[in-house]
C-alpha positions, 0 to 999 in steps of 0.5 A: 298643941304639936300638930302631925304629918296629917295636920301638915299635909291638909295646910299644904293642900290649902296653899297648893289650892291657892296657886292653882287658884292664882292667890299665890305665886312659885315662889310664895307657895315654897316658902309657905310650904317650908314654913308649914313642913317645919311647924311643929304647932298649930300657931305655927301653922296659922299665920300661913294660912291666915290670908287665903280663903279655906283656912277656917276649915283647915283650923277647925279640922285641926283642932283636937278631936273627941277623946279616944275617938280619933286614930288607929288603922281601919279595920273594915273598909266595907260591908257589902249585904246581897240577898243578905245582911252585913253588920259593923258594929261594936268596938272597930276603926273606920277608915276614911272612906268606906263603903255599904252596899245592900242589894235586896239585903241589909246593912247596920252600921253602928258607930256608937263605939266605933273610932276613926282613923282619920278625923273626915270620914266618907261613907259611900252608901248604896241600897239597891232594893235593900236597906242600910242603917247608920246609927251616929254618936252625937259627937260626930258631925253628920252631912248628908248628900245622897239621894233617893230614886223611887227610894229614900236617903236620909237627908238630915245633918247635925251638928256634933261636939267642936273638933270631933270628927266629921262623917259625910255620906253620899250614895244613893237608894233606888227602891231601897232606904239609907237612914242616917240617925242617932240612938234614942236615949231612953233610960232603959236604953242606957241602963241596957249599955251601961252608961 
């Protein structure tokens, strides 16, 4: 498979980390660096790679993506509810990070037909005296680290199909909720969505 400018630019990055690191000297890291911009396969790539830790998570980033899931420009990079409510949903592009705030509000935001523009996705979470509901495809790679004060975030991740995108949420609920989840699949509910 031909890899892209952004494939190149997360290799880079695990060589960069290596010099810092010690793992590699100048003069190793641009050769390396010559050898990962001229790439135009994923084999290409691997060899670089392939005796410094972090390469695994590069390989598998790489790997191709859930149809139709992966590209395109975000086309909303927030939703901000106060004293309010804010949805995202339907068919829409999410950048690499993006940001919900609910303050004594409410945020949904479904991703069901969403895509992603970049195959890692950062959803920074904030519910102050509010609520925001992430509705999650079971494709897509869910981790979770956001915390709850006198509140409650959603703590569970799961596991989507290999080489689909990954969304992290952080954030945090003070007297508030972030709940992370996939949709029931009920019959009814499929029938209503026309799958």
């Amino acid at each position: 498979m031909r890899v892209s400018n952004a494939d190149r630019e997360r290799f880079a990055k695990v060589l960069h980390d290596a010099m810092a690191e010690g793992r590699l000297t100048l003069g190793e890291l641009e050769e390396r660096l010559d050898r990962v911009y001229a790439a135009k396969t994923f084999g290409d790539l691997e060899p670089v790679v392939r005796d410094l830790p972090g390469h695994q998570i590069t390989l598998q980033a790489a790997a191709p993506s859930a149809p139709g899931r992966v590209g395109g420009r975000g086309t909303s990079s927030s939703a901000i509810a106060m004293l309010s409510g804010a949805d995202r949903t339907g068919v829409w592009t999410i950048p690499p990070t993006f940001n919900a705030v609910a303050f004594m509000g409410g945020v949904k935001i479904n991703l069901m037909d969403a895509r992603f523009e970049a195959r890692e996705t950062v959803i920074n979470a904030y519910a102050l005296m509010g609520g925001i509901d992430i509705i999650v495809p079971p494709d897509v790679t869910v981790y979770v680290t956001g915390s709850g004060i006198m509140g409650g975030f959603s703590n569970r991740s799961t596991e989507g199909t290999p080489g689909g995108p990954v969304l992290r949420i952080t954030g945090f609920a003070f007297w508030g909720g972030v709940d992370v989840r996939t949709p029931k699949r009920s019959k009814g509910r499929r029938k209503h969505l026309g799958h």
